[in-house]
C-alpha positions as CSV (number, residue, x, y, z in Angstrom):
1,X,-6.5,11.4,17.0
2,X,-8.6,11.7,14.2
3,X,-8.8,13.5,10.7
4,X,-11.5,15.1,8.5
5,X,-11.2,13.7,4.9
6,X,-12.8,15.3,2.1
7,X,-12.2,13.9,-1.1
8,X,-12.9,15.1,-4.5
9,X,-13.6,11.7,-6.9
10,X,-16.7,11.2,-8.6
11,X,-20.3,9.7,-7.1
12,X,-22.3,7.1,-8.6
13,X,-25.7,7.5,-6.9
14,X,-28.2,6.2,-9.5
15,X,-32.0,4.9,-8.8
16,X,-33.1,2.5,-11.2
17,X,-36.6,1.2,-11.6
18,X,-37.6,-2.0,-12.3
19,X,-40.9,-4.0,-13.0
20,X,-43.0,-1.9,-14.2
21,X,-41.4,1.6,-15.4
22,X,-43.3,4.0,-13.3
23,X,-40.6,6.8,-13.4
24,X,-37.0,6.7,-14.3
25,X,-34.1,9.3,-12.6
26,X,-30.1,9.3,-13.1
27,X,-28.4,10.5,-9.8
28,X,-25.0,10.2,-11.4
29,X,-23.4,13.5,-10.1
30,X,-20.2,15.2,-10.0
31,X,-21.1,16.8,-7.2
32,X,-21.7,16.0,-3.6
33,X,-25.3,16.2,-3.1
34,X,-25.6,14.5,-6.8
35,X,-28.4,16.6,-8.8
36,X,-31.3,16.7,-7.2
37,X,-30.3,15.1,-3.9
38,X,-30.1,17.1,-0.7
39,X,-27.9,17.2,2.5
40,X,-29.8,17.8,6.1
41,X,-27.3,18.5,8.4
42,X,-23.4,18.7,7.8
43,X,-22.8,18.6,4.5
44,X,-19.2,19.3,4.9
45,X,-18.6,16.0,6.3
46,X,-20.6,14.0,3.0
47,X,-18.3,13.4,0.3
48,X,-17.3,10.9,-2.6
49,X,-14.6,8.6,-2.7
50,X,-12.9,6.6,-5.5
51,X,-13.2,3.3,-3.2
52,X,-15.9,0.3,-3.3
53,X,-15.9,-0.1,0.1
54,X,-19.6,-0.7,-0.1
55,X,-19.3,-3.4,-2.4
56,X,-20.3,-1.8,-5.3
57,X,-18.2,-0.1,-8.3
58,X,-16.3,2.7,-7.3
59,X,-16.9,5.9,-6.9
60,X,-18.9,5.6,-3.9
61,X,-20.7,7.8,-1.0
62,X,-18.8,8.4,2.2
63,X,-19.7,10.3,5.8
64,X,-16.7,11.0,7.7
65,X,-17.1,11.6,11.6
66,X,-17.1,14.6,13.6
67,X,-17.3,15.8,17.0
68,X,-21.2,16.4,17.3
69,X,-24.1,14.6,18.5
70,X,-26.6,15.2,16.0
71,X,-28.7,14.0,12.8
72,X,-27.4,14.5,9.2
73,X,-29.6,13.1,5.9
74,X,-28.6,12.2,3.2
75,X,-32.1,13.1,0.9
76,X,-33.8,11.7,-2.2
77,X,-35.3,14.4,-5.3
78,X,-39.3,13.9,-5.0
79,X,-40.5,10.7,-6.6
80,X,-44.0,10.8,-8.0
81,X,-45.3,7.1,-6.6
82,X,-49.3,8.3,-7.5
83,X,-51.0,4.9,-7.6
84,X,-49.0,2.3,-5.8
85,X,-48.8,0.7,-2.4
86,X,-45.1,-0.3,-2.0
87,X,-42.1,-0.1,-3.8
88,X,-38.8,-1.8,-2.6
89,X,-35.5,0.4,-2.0
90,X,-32.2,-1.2,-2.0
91,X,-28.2,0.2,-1.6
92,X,-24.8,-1.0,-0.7
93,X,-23.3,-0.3,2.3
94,X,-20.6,-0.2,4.9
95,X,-20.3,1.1,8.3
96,X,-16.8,1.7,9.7
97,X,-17.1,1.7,13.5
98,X,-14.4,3.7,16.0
99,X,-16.2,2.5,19.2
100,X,-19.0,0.3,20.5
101,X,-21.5,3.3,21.0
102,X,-21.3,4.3,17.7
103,X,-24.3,6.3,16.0
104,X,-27.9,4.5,14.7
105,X,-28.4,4.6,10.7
106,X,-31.5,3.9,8.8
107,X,-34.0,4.4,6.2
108,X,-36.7,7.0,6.7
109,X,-39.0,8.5,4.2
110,X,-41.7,11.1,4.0
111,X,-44.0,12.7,1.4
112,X,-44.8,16.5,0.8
113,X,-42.0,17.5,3.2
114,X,-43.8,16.4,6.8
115,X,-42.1,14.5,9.5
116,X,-39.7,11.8,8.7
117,X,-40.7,8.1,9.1
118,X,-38.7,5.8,10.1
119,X,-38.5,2.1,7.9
120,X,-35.6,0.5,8.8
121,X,-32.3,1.4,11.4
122,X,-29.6,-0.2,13.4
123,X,-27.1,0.9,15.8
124,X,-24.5,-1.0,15.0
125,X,-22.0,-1.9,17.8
126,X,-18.9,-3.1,15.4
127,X,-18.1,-2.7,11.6
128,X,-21.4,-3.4,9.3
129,X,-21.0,-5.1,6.0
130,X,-19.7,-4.6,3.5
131,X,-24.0,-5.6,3.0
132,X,-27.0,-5.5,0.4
133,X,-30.2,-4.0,1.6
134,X,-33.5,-4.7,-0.2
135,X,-36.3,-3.3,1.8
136,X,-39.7,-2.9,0.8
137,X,-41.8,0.3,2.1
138,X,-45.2,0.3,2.5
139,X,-46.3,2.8,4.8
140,X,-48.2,5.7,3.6
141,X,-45.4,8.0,1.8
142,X,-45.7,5.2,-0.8
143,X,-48.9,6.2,-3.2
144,X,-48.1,10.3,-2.6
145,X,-46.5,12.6,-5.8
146,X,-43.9,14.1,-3.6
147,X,-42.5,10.8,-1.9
148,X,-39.1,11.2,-0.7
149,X,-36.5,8.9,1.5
150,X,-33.3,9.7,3.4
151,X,-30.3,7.2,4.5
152,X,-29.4,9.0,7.8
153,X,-26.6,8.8,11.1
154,X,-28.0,10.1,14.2
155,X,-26.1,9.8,17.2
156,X,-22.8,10.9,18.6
157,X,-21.3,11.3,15.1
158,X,-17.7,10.8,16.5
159,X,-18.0,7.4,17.9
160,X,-18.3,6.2,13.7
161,X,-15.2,6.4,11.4
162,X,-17.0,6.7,8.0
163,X,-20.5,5.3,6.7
164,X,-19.9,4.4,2.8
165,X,-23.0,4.0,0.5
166,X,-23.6,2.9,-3.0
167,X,-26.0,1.6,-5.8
168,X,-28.8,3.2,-4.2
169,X,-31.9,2.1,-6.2
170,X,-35.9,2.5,-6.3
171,X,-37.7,0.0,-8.0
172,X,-41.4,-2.3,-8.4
173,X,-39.8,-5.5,-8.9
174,X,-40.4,-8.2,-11.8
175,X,-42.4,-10.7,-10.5
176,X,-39.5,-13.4,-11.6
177,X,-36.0,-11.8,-11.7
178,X,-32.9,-13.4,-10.6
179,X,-29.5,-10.7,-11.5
180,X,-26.5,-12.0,-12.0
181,X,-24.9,-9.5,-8.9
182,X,-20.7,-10.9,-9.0
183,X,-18.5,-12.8,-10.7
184,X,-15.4,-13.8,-9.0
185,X,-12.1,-14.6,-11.8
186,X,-8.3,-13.5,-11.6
187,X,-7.8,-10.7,-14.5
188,X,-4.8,-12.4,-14.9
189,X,-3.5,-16.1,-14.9
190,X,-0.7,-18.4,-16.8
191,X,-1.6,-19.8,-19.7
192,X,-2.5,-22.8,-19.0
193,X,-4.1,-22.3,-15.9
194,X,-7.8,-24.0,-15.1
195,X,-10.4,-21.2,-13.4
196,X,-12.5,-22.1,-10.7
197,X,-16.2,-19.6,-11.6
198,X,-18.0,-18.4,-8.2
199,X,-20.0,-15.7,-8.1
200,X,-23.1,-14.4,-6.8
201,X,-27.1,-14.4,-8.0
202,X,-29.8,-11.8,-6.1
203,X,-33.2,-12.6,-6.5
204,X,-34.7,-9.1,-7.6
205,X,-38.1,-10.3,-7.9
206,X,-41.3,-11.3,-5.8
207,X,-41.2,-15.0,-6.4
208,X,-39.0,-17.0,-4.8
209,X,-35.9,-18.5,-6.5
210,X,-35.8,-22.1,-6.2
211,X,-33.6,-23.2,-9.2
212,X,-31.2,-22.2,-12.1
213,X,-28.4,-22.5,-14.4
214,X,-25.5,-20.7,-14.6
215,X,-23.5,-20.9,-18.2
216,X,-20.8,-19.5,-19.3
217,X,-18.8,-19.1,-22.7
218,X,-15.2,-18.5,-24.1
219,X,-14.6,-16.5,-26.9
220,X,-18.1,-16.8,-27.7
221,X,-17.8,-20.8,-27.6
222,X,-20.5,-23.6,-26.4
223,X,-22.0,-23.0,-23.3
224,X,-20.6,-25.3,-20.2
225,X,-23.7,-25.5,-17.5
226,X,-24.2,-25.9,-14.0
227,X,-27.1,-26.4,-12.3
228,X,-28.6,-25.6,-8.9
229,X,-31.6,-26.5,-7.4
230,X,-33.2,-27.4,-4.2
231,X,-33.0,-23.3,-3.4
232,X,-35.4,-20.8,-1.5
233,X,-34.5,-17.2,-2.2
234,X,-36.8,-14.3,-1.4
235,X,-36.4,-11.1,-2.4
236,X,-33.8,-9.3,-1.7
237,X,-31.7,-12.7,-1.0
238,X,-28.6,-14.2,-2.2
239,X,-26.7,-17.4,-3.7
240,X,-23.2,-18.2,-3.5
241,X,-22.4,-20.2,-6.6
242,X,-19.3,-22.6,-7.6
243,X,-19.9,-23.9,-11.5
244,X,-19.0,-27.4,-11.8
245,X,-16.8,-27.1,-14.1
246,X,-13.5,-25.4,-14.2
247,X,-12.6,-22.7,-17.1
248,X,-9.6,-24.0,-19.7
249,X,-7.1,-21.3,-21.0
250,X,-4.8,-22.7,-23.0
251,X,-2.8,-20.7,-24.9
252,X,-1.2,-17.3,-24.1
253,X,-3.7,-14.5,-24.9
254,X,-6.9,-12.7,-23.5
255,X,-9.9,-14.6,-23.4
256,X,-13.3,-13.4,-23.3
257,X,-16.1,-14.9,-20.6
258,X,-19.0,-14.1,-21.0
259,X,-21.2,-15.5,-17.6
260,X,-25.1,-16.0,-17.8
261,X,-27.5,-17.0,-15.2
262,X,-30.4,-18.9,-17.0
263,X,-33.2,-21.2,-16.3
264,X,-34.8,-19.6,-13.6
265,X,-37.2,-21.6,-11.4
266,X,-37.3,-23.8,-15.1
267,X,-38.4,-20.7,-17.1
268,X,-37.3,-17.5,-18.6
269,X,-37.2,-15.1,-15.5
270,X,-39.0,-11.4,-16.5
271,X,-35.8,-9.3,-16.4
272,X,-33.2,-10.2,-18.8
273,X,-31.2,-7.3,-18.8
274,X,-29.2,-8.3,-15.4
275,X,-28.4,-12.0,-16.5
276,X,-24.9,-11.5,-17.7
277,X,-21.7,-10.2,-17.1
278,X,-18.6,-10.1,-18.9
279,X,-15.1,-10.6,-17.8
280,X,-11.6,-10.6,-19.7
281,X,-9.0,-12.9,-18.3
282,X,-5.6,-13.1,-19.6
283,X,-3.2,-15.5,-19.7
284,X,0.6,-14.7,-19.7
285,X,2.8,-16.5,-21.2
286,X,5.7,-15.8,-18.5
287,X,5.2,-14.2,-15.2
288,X,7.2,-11.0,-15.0
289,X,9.2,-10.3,-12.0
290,X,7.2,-8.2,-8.8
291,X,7.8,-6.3,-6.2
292,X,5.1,-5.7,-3.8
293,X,3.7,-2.1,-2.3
294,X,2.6,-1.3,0.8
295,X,1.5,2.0,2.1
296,X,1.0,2.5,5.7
297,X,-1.1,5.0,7.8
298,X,1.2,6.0,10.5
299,X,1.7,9.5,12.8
300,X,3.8,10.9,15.4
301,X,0.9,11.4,17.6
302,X,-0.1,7.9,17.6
303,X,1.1,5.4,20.0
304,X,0.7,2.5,18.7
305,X,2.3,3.3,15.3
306,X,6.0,1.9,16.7
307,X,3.8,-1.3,15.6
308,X,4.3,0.0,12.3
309,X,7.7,1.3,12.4
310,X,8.7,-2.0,13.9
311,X,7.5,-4.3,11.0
312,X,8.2,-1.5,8.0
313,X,12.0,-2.3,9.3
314,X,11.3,-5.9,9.8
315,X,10.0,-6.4,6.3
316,X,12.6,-4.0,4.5
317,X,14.9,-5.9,6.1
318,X,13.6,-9.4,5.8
319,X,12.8,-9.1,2.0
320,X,14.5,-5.9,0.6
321,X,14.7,-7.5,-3.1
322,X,10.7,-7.8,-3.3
323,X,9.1,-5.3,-0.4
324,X,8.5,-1.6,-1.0
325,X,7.2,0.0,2.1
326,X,5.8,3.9,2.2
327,X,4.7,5.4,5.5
328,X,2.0,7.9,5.0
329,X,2.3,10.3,7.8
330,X,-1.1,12.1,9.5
331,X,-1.4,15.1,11.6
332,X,2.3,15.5,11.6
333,X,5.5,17.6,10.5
334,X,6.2,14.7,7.7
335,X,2.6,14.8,6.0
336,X,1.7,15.0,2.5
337,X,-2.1,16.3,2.2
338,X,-3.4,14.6,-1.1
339,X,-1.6,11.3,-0.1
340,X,-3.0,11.5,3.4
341,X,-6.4,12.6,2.4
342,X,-6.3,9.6,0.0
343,X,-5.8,6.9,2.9
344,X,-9.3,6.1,3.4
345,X,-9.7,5.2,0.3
346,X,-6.3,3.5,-0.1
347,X,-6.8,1.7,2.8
348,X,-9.6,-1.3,2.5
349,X,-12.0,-0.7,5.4
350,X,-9.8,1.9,6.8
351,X,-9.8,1.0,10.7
352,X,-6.9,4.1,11.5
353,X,-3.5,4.2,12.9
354,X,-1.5,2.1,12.7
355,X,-2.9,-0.1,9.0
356,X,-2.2,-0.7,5.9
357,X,-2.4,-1.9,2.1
358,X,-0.8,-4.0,0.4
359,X,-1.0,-3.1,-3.1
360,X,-4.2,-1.7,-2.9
361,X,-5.5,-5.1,-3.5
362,X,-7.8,-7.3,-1.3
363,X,-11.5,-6.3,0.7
364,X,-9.6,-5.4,3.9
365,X,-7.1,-3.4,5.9
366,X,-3.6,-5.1,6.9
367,X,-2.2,-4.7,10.8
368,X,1.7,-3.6,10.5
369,X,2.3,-7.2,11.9
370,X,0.5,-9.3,9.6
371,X,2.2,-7.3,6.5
372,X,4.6,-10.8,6.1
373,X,1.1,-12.6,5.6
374,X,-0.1,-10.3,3.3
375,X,3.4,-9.8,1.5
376,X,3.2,-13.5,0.8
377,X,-0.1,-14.1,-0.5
378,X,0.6,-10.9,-3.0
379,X,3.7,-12.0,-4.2
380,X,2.1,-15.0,-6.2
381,X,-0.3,-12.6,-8.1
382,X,0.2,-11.9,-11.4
383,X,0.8,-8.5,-13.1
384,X,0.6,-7.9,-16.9
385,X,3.4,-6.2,-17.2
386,X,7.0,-5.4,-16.2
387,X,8.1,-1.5,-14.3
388,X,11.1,-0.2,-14.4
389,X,12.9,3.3,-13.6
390,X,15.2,3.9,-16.6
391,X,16.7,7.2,-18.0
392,X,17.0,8.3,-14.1
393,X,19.2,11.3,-13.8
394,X,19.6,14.2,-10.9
395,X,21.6,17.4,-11.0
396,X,22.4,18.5,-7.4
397,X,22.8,22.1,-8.5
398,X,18.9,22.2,-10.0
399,X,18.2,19.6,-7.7
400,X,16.1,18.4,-10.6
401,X,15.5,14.3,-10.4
402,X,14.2,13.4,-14.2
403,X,13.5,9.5,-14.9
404,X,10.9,7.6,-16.9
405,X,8.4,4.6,-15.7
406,X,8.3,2.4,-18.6
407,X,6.5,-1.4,-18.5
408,X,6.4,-3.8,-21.6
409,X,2.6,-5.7,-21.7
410,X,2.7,-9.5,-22.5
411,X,-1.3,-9.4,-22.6
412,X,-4.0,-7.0,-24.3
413,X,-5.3,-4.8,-21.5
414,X,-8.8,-4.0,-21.2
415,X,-8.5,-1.5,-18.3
416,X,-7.3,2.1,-18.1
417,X,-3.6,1.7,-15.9
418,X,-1.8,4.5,-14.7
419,X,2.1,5.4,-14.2
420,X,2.5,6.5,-10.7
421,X,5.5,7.8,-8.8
422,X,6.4,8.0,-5.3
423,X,9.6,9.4,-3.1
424,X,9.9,8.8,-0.1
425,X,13.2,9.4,2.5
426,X,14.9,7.8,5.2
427,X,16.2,9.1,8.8
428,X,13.9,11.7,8.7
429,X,14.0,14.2,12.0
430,X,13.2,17.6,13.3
431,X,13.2,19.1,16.7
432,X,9.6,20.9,17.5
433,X,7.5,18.6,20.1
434,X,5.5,17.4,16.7
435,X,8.5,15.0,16.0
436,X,8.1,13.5,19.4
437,X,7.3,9.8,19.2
438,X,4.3,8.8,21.6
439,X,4.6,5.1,22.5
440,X,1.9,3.3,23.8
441,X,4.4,0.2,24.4
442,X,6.3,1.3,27.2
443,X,7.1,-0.4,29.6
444,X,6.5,-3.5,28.1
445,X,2.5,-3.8,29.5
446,X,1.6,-4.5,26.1
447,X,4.4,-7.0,25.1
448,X,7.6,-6.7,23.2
449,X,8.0,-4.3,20.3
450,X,11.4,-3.9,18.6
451,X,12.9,-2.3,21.6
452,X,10.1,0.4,22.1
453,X,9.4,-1.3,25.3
454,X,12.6,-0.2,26.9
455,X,11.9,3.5,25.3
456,X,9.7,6.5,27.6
457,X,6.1,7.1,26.4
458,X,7.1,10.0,24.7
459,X,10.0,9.2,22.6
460,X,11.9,13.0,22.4
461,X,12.3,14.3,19.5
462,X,16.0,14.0,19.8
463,X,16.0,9.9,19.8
464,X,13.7,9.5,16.3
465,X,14.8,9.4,13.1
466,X,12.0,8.5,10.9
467,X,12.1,5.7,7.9
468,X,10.4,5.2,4.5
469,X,8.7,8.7,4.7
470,X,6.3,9.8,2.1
471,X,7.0,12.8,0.7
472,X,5.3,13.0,-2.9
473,X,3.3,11.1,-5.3
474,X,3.0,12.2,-8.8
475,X,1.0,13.5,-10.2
476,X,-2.2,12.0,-7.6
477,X,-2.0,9.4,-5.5
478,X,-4.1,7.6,-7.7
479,X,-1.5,7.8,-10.7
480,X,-1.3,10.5,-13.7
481,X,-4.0,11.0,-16.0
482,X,-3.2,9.7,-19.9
483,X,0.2,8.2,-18.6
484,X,-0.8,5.1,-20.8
485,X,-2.9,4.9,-24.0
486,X,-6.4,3.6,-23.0
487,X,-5.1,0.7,-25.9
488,X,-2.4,-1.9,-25.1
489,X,-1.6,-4.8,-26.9
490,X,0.3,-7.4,-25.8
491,X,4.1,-7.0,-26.8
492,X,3.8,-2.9,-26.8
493,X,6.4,-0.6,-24.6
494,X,5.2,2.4,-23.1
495,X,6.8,4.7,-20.8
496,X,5.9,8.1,-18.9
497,X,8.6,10.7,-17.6
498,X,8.6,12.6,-14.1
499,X,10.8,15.5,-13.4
500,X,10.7,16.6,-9.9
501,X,12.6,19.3,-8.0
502,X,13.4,18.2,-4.3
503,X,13.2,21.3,-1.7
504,X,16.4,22.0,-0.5
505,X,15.5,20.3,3.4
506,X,15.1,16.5,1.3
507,X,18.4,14.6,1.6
508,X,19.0,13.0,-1.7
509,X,20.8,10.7,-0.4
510,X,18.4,9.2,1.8
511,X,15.7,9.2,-0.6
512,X,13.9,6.0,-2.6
513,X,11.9,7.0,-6.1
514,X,9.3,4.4,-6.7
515,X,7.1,3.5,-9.8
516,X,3.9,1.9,-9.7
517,X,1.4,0.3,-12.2
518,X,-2.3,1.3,-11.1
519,X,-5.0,-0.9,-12.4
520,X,-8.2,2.1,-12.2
521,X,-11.0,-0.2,-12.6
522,X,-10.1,-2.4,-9.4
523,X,-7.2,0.2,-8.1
524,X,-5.3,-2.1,-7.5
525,X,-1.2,-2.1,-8.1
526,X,-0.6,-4.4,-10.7
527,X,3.7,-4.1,-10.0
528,X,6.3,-1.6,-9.0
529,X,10.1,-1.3,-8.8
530,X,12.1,1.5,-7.1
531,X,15.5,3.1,-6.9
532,X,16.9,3.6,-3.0
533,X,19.5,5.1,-1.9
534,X,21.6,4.4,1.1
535,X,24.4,6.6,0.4
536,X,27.1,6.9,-2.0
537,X,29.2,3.9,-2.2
538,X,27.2,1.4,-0.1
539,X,26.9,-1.7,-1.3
540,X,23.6,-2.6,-0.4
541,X,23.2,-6.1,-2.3
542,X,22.7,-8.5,0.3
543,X,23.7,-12.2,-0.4
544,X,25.1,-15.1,1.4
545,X,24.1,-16.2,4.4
546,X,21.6,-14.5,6.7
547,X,22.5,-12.1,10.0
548,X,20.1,-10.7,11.8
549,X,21.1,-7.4,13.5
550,X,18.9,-6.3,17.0
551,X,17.1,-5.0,19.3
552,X,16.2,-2.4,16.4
553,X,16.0,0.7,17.3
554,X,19.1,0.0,19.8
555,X,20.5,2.5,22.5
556,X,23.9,1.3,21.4
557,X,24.8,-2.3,21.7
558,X,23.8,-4.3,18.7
559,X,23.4,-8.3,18.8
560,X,24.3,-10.3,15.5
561,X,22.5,-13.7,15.7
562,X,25.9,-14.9,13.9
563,X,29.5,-14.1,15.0
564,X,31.4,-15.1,11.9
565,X,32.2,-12.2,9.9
566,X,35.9,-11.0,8.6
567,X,34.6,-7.4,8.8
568,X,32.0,-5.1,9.6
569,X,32.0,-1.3,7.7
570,X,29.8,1.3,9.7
571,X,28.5,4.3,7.4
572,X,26.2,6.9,8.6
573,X,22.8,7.8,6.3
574,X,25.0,9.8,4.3
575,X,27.3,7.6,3.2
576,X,30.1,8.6,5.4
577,X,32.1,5.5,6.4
578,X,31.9,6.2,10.4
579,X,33.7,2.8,11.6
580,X,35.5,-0.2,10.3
581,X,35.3,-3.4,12.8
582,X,37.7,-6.0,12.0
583,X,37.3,-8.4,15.5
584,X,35.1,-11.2,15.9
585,X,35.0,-12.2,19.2
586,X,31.7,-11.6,20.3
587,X,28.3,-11.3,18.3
588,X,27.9,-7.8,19.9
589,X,28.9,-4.4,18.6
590,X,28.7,-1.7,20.7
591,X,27.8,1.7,19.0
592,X,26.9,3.8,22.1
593,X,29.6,6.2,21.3
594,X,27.7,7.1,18.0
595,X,25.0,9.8,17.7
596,X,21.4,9.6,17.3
597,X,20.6,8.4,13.5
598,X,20.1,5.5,10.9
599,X,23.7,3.6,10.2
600,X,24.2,0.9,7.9
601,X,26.1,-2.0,8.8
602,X,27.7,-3.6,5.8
603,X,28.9,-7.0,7.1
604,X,31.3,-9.0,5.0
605,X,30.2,-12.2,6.4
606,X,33.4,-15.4,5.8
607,X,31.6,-16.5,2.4
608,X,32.7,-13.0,1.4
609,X,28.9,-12.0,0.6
610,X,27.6,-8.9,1.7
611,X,24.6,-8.8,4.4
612,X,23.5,-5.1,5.0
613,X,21.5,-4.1,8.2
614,X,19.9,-0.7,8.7
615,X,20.1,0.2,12.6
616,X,18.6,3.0,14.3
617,X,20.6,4.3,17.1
618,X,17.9,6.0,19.8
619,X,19.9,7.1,23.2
């Protein structure tokens, strides 16, 4: 199944001219087309998103599929090229493929509105890029008044997901111009810490690169050099760099680096103004505790989504101190537009149903069952700053749920962050055919999946109950606006509060209220912390030793992988204390007598500790 997203964030479509300055036009729109541009064919299905897919800075261009075999252009304003016999057009791009027959996209232009010529395409039988293009045009468009040029899909337009574009530009180059394209450091680090520098250099210009420097400085310091030669890089090329020496932070604080490549070819290259970047690092002098969010794409409709529901569990389960997991719900009874709409842009490289992200970090999508991988590289990141939920309060008579998200910074920040909040609910049901489950693992063709094997193809409606539902985030799902000062020093407390009313079909019981740090300028989620609830009076603390509780959904008999427990206490999603098992005999406990729903099994293992297991019971 598939969706139509139209999202609302900015575009940053901008041609810049370089060498010599011929003409000069800003394309920075609020709109989609930006000012000036035009859309030939379907412009519902062109819109902005507040992603870099491309591999640019976000916001970027996106087409989203549809069900037509057609053409649809995106079209330049009328450049006045009197005089010259090329020019060189480059843009950032990505091209998310559904199938292997997927649609061509090129490069066309034309002058005083006649037939479109075509200067560069491919039809691209898997995902393309994320990719630079530098292409130089010399046919006879170049040289007219009214020159013109289109980035275009034509094709069956259902058999692509989305086509993202950015940092389209229009330029003469320099005849020497090597830009300084990426710079690769952590924001943050402990003090302490030495930085390996890699980046990127393009050469912008005619002339082949065949040597330079990069330098950087700290805090406006010396410059430390590296140097790298024995190079051949024409235009439109690039240079993966590694300086030879690492970067030194010492003390706690935030450090400027300022990065410059320099030396071109032994010379001063023509173009200065793309030499340098600047980057603020900083150094923490403790690393605060983190939890880690993930937010996964999942439906009804889709089959192999059980993937998902399978390793949500799994990782709730497996690491329920450190692991926040939302399921975003598409083209069914549990969806929330804005959040669903936002999942392509959420979502690295959004492939569909079943992925995921794990905070919103990283260049690519995660598969439901390589979320442990991803949880474990993320956990060692750094964040800034501590989140907590504090002040949390809920009448059930208003059915008003007030609380604050409040962080204390141990560095300066030099990026706008936003509070964001989420709820999300467990053992969530209903009884139209939209709540049926369809299961593309049944019968066990396509391996073992949490018990889903042993389940019909259609799961009724009657055997799901549904976990870790999203069902808002305040006040967008990417944060609310002026939630922190666009100032923070290192030391400073700051705090947001969010009063929600929950419609009278949420259980409050079964519901989790999450907080989340947003970084906007990489969108990624710096830290987060929740309060979950599993009903009044559970104990859900787990310590001791370790039990594993499965198969998971389970028609009724339950395996423990450990048989020595004094006691085992049964409560429904409500809290109700359903059953009390005192007997230890076996390592199985047979619940077939219980309805349809999510139980927790509190088991009081001999230590005493406490090891609690969520089981779904599906009959």
């Amino acid at each position: 199944m598939k969706k139509l997203y139209i999202l609302t964030t900015l575009l940053s479509l901008s041609v810049f001219l370089f060498g010599q300055t011929y003409l000069t036009e800003d394309f920075s729109s609020n709109q989609m087309p930006p000012t000036g541009w035009t859309i030939d064919g379907l412009p519902a299905q062109w819109s902005v998103e507040g992603s870099n897919t491309a591999g640019g800075t976000a916001p970027e261009a996106m087409f989203s599929y549809i069900n037509q075999t057609t053409t649809t252009r995106l079209v330049s304003p009328e450049i006045d090229l009197t005089g010259l016999t090329s020019v060189t057009i480059s843009f950032k791009h990505f091209y998310d493929d559904y199938t292997g027959a997927g649609p061509a996209i090129g490069l066309a232009t034309r002058s005083s509105g006649g037939s479109w010529n075509q200067v560069w395409q491919v039809s691209p039988n898997n995902n393309l890029g994320p990719e630079d293009k530098t292409i130089e045009v010399t046919n006879g468009d170049v040289g007219q008044a009214d020159f013109q040029f289109c980035l275009y899909l034509n094709g069956n337009l259902y058999n692509v997901d989305y086509w993202y574009i950015d940092d389209i530009s229009v330029f003469t180059p320099f005849n020497l111009d090597a830009a300084l394209t990426e710079v690769d450091l952590p924001q943050y680090v402990q003090y302490g810490a030495e930085l390996e520098l890699t980046g990127k250099v393009k050469n912008m210009g005619t002339t082949n690169i065949n040597s330079f420097d990069v330098a950087y400085t700290v805090d406006g310091g010396s410059p430390v050099v590296s140097s790298f030669t024995g190079l051949n890089i024409a235009l439109g090329g690039f240079y993966n760099f590694t300086h030879d020496t690492p970067i030194m932070l010492p003390d706690a604080g935030t450090y400027e680096i300022v990065v410059t490549v320099e030396n071109v070819n032994g010379g001063t290259d023509d173009n200065l103004a793309n030499n340098s970047m600047t980057k603020y690092v900083g150094a923490v002098p403790f690393i605060p505790s983190k939890k880690i969010f993930a937010e996964e794409a999942t439906g009804t409709w889709c089959g192999w989504c059980v993937r998902g529901i399978c390793f949500m569990d799994y990782m709730s389960e497996t690491y329920p101190e450190t692991w926040i997991g939302v399921a975003v719900h598409n083209g069914d009874p549990m969806v929330v537009p804005a959040y669903d709409n936002a999942i392509p842009s959420i979502i690295p490289n959004f492939p569909g149903y079943p992925s995921g992200a794990i905070d919103r970090a990283g260049d690519n999508y995660w598969d439901p069952s390589d979320f442990e991988t991803g949880y474990l590289e993320r956990i060692e990141a750094i964040s800034p700053a501590t989140i907590d939920i504090v002040n949390f309060s809920w009448d059930p008579i208003t059915r008003i749920v007030n609380f604050d998200l409040q962080s204390e910074f141990i560095v300066d920040i030099n990026s706008e962050l936003r509070f964001c909040a989420v709820m999300t609910e467990d053992s969530c049901w209903g009884t139209s055919a939209q709540w049926n489950q369809t299961n593309y693992y049944a019968g066990g063709a396509n391996g073992p999946m949490c018990g889903f094997e042993s389940l019909p193809g259609t799961i009724p409606a009657s055997q799901m109950h549904y976990d870790h539902v999203a069902r808002a985030i305040l006040d967008t799902p990417y944060g609310t606006t002026g939630s922190l000062p666009a100032t923070i020093t290192a030391g400073e407390v700051h705090s947001y509060t969010y009063t929600y009313t929950l419609p009278t079909t949420w259980v409050y019981e079964k519901m989790h209220f999450i907080g989340i740090l947003i970084d906007m300028s990489t969108g990624e989620v710096l830290n987060a912390n929740n309060v979950i609830n599993f009903g009044t009076g559970i104990n859900v603390t787990e310590a001791g030793q370790t039990i594993n509780a499965f198969p998971n959904p389970s028609t009724g008999k339950v395996m423990l992988s450990c048989a020595d427990y004094s006691a085992i206490m049964i409560y429904s999603s409500d809290g109700t204390l359903v059953r009390t098992i005192t007997e230890n005999e076996s390592d199985a406990v047979d619940l077939s007598d219980l309805k349809n729903g999510l139980y927790i099994l509190s088991i009081i293992a001999d230590d005493n500790s406490v090891v609690n297991k969520r089981i779904s019971i599906i009959k």
